[in-house]
C-alpha positions as CSV (number, residue, x, y, z in Angstrom):
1,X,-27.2,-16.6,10.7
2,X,-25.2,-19.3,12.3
3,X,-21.9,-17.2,13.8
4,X,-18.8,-19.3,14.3
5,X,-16.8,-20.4,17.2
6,X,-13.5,-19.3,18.1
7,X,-11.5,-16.5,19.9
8,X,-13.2,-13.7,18.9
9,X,-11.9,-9.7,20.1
10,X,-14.6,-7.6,21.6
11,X,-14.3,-4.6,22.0
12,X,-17.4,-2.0,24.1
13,X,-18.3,0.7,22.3
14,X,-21.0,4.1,22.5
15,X,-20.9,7.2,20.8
16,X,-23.6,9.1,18.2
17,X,-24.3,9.0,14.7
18,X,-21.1,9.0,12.8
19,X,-18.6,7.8,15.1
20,X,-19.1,4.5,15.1
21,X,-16.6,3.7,11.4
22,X,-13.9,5.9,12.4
23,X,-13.9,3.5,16.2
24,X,-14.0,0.7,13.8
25,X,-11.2,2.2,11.8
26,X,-9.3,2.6,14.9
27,X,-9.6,-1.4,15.7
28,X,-8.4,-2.5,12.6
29,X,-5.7,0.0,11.5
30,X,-4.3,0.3,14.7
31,X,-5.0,-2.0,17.2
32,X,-4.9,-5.4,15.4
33,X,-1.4,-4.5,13.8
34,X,-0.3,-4.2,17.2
35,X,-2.0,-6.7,19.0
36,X,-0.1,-10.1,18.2
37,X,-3.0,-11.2,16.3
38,X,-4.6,-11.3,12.8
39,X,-8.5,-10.9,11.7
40,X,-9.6,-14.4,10.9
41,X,-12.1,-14.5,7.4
42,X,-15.4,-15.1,8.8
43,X,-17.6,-12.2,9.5
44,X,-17.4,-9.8,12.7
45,X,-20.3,-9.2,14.3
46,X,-21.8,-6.7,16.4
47,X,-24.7,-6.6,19.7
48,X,-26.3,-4.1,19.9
49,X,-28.0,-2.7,23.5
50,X,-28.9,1.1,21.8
51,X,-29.0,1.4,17.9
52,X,-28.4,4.6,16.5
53,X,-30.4,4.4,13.7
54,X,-33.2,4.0,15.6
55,X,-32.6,5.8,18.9
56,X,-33.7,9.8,18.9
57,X,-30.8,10.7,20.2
58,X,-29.1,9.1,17.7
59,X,-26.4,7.4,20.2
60,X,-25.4,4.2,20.0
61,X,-24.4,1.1,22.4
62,X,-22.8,-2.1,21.7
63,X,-20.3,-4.4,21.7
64,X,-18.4,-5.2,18.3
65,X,-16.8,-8.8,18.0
66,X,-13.8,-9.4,15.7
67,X,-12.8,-13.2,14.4
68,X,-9.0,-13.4,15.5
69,X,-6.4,-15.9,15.7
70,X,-2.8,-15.8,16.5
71,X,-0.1,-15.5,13.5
């Protein structure tokens, strides 16, 4: 997949199984209405260092990146 340029949020994030959609609720109910900016249309992305679906412990590690602009 070819990811596009531009200003992109990123946002550090670790936690277990099951945490990780409410987190992403978090970014995108609360802090992009408040941040000055607006999610762009092309596709977020996310790297991971420690996948949760395929660690034992079940915890994860990464760093999710959200397409931005300003209004």
């Amino acid at each position: 997949m070819r990811i596009p340029g531009g200003l992109h949020a990123a946002f550090d994030l670790t936690g277990v199984y099951g945490e990780l959609l409410p987190y992403l609720s978090k970014i995108l109910d609360h802090w992009l209405p408040s941040s000055g900016f607006r999610a762009k249309t092309t596709p977020a992305f996310t790297h991971y260092r420690n996948n949760h679906f395929l660690a034992p412990d079940e915890r994860f590690d990464l760093t999710f990146y959200l397409p931005i602009s300003l209004w």
